[in-house]
C-alpha positions in Angstrom: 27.5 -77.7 41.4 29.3 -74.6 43.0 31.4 -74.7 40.3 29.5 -75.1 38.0 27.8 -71.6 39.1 31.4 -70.6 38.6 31.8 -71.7 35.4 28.2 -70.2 34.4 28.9 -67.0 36.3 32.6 -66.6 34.6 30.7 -67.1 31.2 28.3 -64.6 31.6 30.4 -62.2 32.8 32.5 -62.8 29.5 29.6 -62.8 27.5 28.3 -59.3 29.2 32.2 -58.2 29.1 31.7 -58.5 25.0 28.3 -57.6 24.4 28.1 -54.7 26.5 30.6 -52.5 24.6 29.1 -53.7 21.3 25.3 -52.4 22.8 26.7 -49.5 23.8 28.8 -48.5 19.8 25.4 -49.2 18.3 23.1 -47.1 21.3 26.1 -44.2 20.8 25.4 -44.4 16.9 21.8 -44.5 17.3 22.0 -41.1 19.4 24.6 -39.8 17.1 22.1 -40.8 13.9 19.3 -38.6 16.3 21.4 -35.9 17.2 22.7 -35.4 13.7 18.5 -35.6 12.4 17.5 -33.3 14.5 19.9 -30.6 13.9 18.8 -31.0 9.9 15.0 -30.9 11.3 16.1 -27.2 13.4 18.3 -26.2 10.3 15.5 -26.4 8.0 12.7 -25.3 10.1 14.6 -22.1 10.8 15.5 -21.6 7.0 11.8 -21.9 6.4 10.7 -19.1 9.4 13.4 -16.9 7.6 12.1 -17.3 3.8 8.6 -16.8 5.9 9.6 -13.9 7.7 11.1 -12.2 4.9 8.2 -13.1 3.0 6.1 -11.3 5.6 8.6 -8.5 5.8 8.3 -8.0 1.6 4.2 -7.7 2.1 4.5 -5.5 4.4 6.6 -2.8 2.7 4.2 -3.4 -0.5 1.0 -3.0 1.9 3.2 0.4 3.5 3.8 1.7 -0.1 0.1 0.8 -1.2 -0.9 2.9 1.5 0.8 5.6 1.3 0.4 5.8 -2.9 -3.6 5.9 -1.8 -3.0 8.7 1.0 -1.2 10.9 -1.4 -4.0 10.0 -4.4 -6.7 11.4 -1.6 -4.8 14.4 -0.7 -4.4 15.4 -5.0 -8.1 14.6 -5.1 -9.2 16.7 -2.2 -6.8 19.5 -2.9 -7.9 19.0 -6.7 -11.2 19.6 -5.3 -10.7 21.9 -2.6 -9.1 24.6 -5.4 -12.2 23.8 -7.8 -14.6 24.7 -4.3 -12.5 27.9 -4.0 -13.0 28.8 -8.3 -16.4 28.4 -7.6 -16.6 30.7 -4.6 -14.6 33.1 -6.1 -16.8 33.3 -9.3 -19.9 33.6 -6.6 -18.0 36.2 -5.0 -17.2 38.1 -8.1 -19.1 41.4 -9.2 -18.6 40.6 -12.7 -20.2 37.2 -12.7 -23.1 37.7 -10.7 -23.8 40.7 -13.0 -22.9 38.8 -16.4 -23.5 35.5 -15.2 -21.0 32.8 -14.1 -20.2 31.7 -17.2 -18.7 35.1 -18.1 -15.2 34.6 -19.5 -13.5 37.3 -17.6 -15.1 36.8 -14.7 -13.8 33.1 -14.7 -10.6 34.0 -15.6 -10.4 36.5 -12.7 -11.5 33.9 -10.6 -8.9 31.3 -11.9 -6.3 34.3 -11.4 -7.1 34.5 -7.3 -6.5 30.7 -6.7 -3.7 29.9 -4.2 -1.2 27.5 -5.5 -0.5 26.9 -9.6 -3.3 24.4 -10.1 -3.7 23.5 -14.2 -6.5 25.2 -14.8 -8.5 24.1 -18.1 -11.5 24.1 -20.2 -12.0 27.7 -20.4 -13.4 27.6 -24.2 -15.1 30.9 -25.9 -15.3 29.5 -29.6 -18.1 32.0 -30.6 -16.8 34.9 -29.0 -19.6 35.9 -26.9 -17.9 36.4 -23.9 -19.4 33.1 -22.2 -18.2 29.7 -21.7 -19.3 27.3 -24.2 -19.8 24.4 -22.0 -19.6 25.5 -18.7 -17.3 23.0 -17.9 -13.7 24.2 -16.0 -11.2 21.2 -15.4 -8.7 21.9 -12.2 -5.6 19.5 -11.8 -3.1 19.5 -9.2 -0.7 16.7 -9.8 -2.5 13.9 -11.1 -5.9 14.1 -9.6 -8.6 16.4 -11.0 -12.0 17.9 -10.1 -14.6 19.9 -12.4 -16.4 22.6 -12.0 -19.6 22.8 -14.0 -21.2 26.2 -14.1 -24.8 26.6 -15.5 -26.2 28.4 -18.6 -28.0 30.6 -16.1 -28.5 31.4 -12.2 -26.3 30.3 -9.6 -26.9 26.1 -8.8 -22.6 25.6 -10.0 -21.4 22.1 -8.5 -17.8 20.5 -8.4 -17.5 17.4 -9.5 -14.5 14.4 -8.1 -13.6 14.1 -11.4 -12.1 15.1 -14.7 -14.8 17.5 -17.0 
């Protein structure tokens, strides 16, 4: 019986002698097979958080030019309406208009002739030659925002308006 628990013994150490290296090929391929997966997973989840990031980078330089496209639309439109605010208390201001009225042609383009700056300056319109605005309606632009300044038939009550005449 001893030797037969030789002869059992002897065979299973040739049996573990054989099988062992073959476990260990196919345990070494199986790693290699996860190694090899998860260096596609990291691969493409980093090619992903680049398109991503430079996705986010793209919106943000639209979002910065947005902004600053709006900023420099409020600045025409309050220096547009800033220089109508200064016609309109230069006409207020001016001897000839509060004797004439503020509609009086001279005494508007007087006024237009003090403004700071080289704003476009239009709408001045004396069709019957009577010395008065037709419409009372004088259009400032300064690059490509605009304001309006209405003046009335009579008295004083002038507004400025956001906007083009």
């Amino acid at each position: 019986m001893l030797r037969r628990s030789r002869l059992f013994l002897v065979a299973l150490a040739a049996v573990l002698v054989l099988v062992a290296p073959a476990c260990s090929d196919e345990t070494k391929d199986k790693a290699s097979d996860a190694a090899q997966s998860a260096k596609d997973d990291a691969a493409k989840t980093a090619s992903s958080m680049k398109e991503t990031a430079s996705s986010a980078v793209e919106s943000g330089k639209e979002t910065a030019s947005s902004a600053v496209e709006n900023g420099k639309d409020a600045v025409g439109g309050a220096t547009a309406r800033a220089t109508a605010e200064a016609l309109r208390a230069s006409l207020k201001a001016d001897k000839g208009a509060r004797e004439n009225g503020l509609r009086s042609i001279d005494a508007i383009n007087s006024a237009v002739d003090r403004l700071p700056g080289d704003p476009d300056v239009s709408g001045i319109t004396d069709s019957d030659n009577d010395g008065f605005d037709d419409d009372g309606k004088v259009q400032i632009t300064v690059g490509d925002q605009e304001a309006c300044l209405v003046l009335p038939e009579t008295g004083n009550d002038s507004t400025v308006e956001g906007n083009a005449c």
